[in-house]
N, CA and C of each residue as an Amber inpcrd file, in Angstrom:
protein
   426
 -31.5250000  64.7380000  -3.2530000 -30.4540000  65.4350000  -3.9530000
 -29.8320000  66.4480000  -2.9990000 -28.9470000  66.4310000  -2.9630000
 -27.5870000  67.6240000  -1.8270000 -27.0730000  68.4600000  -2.7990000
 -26.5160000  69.2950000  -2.1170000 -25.6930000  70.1940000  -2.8910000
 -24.7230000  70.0340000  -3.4080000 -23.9360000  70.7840000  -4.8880000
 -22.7730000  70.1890000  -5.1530000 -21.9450000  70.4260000  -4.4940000
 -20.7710000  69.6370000  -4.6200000 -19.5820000  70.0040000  -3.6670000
 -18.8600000  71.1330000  -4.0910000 -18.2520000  71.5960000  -3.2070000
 -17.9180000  72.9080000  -3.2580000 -16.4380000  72.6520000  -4.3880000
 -15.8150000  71.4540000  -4.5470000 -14.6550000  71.2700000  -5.3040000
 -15.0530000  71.6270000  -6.6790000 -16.0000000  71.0790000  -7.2690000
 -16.9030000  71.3160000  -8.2290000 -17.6230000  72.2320000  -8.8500000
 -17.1490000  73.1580000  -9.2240000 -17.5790000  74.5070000  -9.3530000
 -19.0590000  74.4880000 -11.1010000 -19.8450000  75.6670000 -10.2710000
 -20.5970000  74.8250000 -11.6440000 -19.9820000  76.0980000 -12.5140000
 -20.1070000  75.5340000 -14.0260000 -19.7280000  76.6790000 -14.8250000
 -20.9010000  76.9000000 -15.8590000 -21.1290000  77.8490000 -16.3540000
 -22.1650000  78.2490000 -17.2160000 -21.6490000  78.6460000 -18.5630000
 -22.6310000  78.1880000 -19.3330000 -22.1840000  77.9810000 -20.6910000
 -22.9350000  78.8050000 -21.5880000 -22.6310000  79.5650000 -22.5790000
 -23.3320000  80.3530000 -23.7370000 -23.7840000  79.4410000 -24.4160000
 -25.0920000  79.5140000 -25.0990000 -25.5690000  78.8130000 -26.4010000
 -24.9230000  77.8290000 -26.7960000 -24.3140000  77.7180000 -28.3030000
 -23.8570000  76.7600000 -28.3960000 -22.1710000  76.8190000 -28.7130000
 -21.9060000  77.4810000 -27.3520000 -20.6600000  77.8960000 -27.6420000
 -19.4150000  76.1560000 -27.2150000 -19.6830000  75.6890000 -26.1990000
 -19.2520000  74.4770000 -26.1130000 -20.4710000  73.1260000 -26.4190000
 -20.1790000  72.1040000 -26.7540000 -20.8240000  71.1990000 -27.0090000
 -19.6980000  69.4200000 -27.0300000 -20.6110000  68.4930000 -26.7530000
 -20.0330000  67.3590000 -26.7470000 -19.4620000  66.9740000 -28.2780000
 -18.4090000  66.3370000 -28.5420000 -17.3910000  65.8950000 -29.5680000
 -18.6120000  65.1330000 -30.3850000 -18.5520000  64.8510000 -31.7900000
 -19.5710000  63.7470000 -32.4670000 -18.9980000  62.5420000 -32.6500000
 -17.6360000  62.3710000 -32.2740000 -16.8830000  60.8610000 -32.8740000
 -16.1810000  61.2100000 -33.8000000 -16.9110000  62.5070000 -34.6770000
 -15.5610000  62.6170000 -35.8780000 -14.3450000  62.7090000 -35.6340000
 -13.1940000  63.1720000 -36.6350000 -11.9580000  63.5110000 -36.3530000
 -11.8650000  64.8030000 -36.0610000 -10.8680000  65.1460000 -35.1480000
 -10.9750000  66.7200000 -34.5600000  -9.3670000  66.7650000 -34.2550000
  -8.8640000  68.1600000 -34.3700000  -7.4680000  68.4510000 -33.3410000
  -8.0740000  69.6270000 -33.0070000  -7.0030000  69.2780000 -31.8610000
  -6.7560000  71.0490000 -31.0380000  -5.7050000  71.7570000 -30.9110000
  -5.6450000  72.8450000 -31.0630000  -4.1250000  73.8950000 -30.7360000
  -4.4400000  74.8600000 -29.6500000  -3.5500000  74.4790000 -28.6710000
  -3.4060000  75.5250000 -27.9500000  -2.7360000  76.6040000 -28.8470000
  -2.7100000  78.0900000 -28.5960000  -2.3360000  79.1490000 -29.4340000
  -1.3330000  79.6040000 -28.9500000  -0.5610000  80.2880000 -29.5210000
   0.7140000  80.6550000 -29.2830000   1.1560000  81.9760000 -30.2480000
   2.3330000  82.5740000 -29.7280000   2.8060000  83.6630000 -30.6710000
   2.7440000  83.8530000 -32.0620000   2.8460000  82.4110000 -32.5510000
   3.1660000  82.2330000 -33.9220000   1.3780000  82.0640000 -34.4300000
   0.5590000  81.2450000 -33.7170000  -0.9090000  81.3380000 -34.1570000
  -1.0470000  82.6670000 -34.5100000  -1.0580000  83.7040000 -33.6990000
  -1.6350000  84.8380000 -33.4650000  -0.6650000  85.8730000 -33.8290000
  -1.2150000  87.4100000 -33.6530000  -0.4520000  88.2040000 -33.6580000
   1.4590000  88.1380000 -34.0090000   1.8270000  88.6360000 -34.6080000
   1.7120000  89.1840000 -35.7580000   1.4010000  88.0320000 -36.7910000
   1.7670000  86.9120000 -37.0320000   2.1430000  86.0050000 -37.8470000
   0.9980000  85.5600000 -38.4100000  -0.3380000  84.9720000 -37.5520000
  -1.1890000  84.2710000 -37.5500000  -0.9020000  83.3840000 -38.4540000
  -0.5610000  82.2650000 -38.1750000  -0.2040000  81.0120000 -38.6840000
  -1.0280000  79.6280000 -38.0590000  -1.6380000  79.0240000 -38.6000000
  -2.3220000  77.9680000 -38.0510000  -1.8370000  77.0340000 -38.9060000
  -0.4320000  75.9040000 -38.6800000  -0.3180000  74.6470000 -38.9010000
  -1.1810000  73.6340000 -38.1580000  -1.7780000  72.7180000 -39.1620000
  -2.4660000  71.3920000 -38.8590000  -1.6660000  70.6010000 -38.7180000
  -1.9490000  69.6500000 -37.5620000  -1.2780000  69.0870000 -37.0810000
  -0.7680000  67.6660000 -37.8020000   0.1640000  67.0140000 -38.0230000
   0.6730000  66.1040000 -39.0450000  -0.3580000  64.8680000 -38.8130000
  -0.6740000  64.2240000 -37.3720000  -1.6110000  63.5350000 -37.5090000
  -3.1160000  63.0910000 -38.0340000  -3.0740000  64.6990000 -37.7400000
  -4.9430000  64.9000000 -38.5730000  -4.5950000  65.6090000 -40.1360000
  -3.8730000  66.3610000 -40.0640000  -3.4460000  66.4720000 -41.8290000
  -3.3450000  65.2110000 -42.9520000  -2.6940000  64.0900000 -42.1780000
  -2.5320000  63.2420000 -42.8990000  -3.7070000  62.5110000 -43.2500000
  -4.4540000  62.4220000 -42.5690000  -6.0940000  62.4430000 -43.3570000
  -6.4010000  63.2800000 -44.4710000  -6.2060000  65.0320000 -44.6600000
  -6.7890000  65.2520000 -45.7560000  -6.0970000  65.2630000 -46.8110000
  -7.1160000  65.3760000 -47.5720000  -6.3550000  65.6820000 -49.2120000
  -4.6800000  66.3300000 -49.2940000  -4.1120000  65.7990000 -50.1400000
  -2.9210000  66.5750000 -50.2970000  -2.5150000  67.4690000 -51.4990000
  -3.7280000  68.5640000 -51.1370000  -4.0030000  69.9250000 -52.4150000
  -4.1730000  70.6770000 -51.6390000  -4.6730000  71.8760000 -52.0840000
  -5.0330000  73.4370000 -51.6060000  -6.4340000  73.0870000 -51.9120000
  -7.5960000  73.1620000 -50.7670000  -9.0390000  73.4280000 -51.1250000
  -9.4350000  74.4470000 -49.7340000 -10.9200000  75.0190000 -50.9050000
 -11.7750000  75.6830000 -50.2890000 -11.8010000  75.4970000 -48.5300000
 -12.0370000  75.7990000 -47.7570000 -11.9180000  75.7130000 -46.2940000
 -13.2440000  76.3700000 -45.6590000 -14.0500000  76.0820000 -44.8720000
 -14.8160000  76.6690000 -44.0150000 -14.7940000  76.2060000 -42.8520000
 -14.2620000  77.7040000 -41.4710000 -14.4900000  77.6360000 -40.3640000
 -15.7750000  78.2720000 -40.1270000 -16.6110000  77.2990000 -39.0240000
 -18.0700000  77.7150000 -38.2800000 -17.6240000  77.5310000 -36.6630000
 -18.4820000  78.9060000 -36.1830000 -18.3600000  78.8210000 -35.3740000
 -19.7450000  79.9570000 -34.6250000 -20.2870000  79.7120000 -33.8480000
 -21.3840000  80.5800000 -33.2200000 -22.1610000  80.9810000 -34.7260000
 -22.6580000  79.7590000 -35.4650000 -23.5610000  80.5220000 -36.5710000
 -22.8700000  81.3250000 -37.8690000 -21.5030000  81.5780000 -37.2700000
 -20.8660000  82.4790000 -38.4510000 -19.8880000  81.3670000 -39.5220000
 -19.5420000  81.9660000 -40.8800000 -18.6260000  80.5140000 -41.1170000
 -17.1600000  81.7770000 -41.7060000 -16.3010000  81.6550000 -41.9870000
 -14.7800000  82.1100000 -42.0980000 -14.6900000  81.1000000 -43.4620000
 -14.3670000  81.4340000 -44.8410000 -13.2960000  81.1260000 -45.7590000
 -12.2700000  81.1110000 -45.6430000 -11.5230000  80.1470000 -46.0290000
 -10.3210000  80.0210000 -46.2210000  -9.4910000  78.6350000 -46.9670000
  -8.2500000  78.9550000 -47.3410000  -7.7350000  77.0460000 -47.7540000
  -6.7930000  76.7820000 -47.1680000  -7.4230000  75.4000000 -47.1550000
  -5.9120000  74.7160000 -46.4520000  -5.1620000  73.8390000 -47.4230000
  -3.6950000  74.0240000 -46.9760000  -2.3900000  73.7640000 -48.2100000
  -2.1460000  72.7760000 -47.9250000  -3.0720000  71.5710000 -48.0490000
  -2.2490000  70.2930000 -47.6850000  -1.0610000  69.6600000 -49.1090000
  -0.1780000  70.3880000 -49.7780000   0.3200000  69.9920000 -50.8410000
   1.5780000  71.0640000 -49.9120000   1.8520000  71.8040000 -49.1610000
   2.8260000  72.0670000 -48.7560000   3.0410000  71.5430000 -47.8160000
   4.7330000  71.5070000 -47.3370000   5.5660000  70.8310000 -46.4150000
   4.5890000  71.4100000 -45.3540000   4.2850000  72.0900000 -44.8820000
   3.6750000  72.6170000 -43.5640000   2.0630000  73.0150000 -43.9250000
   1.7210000  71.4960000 -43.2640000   0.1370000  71.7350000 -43.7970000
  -0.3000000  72.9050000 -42.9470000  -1.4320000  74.3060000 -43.8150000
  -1.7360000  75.0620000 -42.9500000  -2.9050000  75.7380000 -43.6090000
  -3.4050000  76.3420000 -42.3320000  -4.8520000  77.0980000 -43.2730000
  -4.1260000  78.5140000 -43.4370000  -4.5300000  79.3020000 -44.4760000
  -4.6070000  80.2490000 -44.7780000  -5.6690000  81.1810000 -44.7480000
  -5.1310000  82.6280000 -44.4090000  -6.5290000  83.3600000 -43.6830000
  -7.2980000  83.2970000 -42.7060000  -6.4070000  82.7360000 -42.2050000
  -6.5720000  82.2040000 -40.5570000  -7.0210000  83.7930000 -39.6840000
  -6.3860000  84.4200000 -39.9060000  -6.6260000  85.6390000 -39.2150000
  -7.6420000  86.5220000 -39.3150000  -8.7480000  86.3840000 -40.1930000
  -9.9350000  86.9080000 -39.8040000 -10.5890000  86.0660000 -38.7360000
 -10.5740000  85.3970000 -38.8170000 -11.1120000  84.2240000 -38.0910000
 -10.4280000  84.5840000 -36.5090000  -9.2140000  84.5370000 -36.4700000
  -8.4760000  84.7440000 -35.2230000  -9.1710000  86.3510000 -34.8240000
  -9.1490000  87.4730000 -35.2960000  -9.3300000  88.8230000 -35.2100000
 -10.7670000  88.6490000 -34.6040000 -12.0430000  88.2250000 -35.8860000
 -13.0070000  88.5110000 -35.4000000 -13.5280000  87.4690000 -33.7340000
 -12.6380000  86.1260000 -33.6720000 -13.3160000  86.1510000 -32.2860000
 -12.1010000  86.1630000 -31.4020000 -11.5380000  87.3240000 -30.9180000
 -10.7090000  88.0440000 -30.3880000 -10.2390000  86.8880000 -29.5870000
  -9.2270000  85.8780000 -30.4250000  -8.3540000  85.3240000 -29.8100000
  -6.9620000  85.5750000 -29.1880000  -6.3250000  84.7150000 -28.0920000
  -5.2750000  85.7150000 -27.1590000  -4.5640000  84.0840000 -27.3160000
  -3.5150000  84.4670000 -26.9760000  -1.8380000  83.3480000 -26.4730000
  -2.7680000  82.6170000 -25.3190000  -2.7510000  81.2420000 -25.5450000
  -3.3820000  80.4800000 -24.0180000  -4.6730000  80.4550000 -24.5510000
  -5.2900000  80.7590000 -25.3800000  -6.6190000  79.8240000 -26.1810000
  -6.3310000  78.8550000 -26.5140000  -7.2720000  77.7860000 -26.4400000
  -6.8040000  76.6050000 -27.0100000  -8.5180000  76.9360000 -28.2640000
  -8.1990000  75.8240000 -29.2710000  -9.2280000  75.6450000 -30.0040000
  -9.3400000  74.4360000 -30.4060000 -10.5050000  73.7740000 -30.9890000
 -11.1180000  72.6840000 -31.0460000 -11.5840000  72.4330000 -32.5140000
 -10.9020000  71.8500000 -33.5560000 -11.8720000  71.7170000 -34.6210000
 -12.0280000  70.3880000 -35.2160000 -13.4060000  70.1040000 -35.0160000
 -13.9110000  69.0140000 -35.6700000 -14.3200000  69.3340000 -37.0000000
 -13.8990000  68.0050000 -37.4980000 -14.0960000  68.3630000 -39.2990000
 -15.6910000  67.3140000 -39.3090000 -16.4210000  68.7160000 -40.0470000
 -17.7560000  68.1580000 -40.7930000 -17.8220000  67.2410000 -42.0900000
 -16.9960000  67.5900000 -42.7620000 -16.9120000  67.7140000 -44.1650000
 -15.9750000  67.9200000 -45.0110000 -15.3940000  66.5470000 -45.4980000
 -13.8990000  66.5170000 -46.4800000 -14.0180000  65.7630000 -47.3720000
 -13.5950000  66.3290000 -48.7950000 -13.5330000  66.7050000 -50.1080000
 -12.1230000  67.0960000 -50.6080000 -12.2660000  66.7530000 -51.4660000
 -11.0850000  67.2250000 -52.3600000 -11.5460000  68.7590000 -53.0000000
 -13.0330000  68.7940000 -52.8820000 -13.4050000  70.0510000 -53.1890000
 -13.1790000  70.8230000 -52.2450000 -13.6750000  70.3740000 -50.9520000
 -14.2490000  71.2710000 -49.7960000 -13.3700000  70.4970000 -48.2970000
 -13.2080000  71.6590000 -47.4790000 -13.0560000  71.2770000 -46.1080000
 -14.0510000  71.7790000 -45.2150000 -14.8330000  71.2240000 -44.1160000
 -15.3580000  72.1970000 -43.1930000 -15.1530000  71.5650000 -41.8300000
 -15.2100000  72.9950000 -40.7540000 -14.5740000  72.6370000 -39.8410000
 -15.3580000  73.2150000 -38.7740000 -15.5710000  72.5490000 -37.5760000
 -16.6730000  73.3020000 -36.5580000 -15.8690000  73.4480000 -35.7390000
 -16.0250000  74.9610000 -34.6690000 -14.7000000  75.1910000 -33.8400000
 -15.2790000  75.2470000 -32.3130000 -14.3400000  74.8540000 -31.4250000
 -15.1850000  75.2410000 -30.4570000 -13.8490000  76.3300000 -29.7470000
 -13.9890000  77.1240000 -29.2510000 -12.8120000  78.0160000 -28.4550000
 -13.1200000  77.7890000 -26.8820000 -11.6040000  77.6120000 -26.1770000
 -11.6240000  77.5620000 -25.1640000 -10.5620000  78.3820000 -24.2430000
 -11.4060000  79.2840000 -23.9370000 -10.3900000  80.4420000 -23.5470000
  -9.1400000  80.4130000 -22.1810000  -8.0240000  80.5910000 -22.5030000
  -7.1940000  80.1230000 -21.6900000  -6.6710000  81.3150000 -20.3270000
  -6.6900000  82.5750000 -20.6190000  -6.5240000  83.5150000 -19.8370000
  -5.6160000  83.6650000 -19.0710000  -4.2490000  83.6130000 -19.6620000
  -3.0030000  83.4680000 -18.7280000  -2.7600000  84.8510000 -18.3760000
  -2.6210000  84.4080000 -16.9690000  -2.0360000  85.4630000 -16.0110000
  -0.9240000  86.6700000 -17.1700000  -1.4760000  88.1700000 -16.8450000
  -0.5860000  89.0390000 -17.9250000   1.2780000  88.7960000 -17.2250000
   1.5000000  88.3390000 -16.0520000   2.8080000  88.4350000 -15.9070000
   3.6980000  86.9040000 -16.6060000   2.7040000  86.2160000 -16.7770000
   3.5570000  84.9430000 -17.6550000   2.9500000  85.3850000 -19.4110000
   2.6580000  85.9140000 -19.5740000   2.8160000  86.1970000 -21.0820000
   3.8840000  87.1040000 -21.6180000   4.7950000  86.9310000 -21.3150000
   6.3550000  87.5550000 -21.7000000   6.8010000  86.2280000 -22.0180000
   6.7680000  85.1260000 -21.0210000   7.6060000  84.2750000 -20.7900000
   7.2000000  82.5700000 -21.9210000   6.2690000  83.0370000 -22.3130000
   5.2700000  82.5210000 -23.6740000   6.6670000  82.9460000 -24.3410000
   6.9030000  81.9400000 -25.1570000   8.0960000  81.9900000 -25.9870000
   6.8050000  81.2590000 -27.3930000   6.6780000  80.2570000 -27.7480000
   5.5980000  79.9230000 -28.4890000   6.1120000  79.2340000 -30.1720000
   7.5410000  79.4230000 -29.4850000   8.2080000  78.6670000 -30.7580000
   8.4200000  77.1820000 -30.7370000   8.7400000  76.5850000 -29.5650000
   8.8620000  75.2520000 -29.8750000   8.6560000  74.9300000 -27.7790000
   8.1830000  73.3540000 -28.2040000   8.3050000  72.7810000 -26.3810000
   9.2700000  72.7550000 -25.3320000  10.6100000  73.2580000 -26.1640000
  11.7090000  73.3830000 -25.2710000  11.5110000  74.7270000 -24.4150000
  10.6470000  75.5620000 -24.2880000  10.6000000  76.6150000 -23.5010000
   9.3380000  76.9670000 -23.0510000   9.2130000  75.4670000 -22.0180000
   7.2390000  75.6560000 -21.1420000   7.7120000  77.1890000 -20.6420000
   6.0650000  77.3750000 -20.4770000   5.6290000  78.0610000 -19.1620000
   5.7900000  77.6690000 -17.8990000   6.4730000  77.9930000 -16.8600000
   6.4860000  77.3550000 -15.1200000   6.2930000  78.2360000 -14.8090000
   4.8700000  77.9540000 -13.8420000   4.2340000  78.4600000 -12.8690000
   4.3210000  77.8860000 -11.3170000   5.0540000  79.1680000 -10.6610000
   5.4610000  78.3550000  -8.8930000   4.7850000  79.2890000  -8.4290000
């Protein structure tokens, strides 16, 4: 056995803060103005929405052991969870997180959702330029 290559950086991981996918269904959002601060808005994405129920139910985000209430409105035009923002607050999410949620568990009663966060850490001089409203206005980095 040799050493790793130096391209290859090793990275170290908390508990069970990342983990391999199970096969279920999952989306991800990178975060943006409108996720977060002030608004906190988390629309589901039309592809994986269209899987759940099309009502308002119970919601649970887990994540590091902890779980977050909340519902998601799949009976409105813009499927979305609500109360998204404790959830956002307590694990001090920023613009350039992306997040990961695989669904455990769907019901017409119940949603649950396992998250994984993946912290994005954009440079503070391109976070002005985070517009976060729509794809017509990337980020370019030269």
């Amino acid at each position: 056995m040799g050493d790793l290559p130096t391209s290859n950086p090793v990275i170290e991981l908390e508990g069970d803060e990342f983990w391999p996918l199970s096969g279920k269904l999952f989306f991800d959002v990178v975060l943006t103005k409108t996720t977060i601060k002030p608004m906190y808005q988390l629309v589901v994405p039309g592809k994986f929405s269209a899987t759940l129920p099309s009502c308002s139910i119970p919601t649970v985000l887990t994540f590091r052991g902890k779980n977050w209430e909340m519902i998601y409105h799949g009976s409105s035009s813009y499927k979305r969870l609500d109360n998204w923002r404790a959830f956002a607050i307590d694990n001090n999410l920023k613009v350039g997180d992306a997040c990961v949620f695989e669904q455990l568990e769907c019901s017409n009663a119940r949603l649950v959702l396992r998250v994984q966060i993946l912290r994005g850490d954009i440079p503070s001089e391109f976070l002005d330029k985070l517009d976060g409203d729509n794809v017509d206005a990337p980020v370019v980095l030269e």
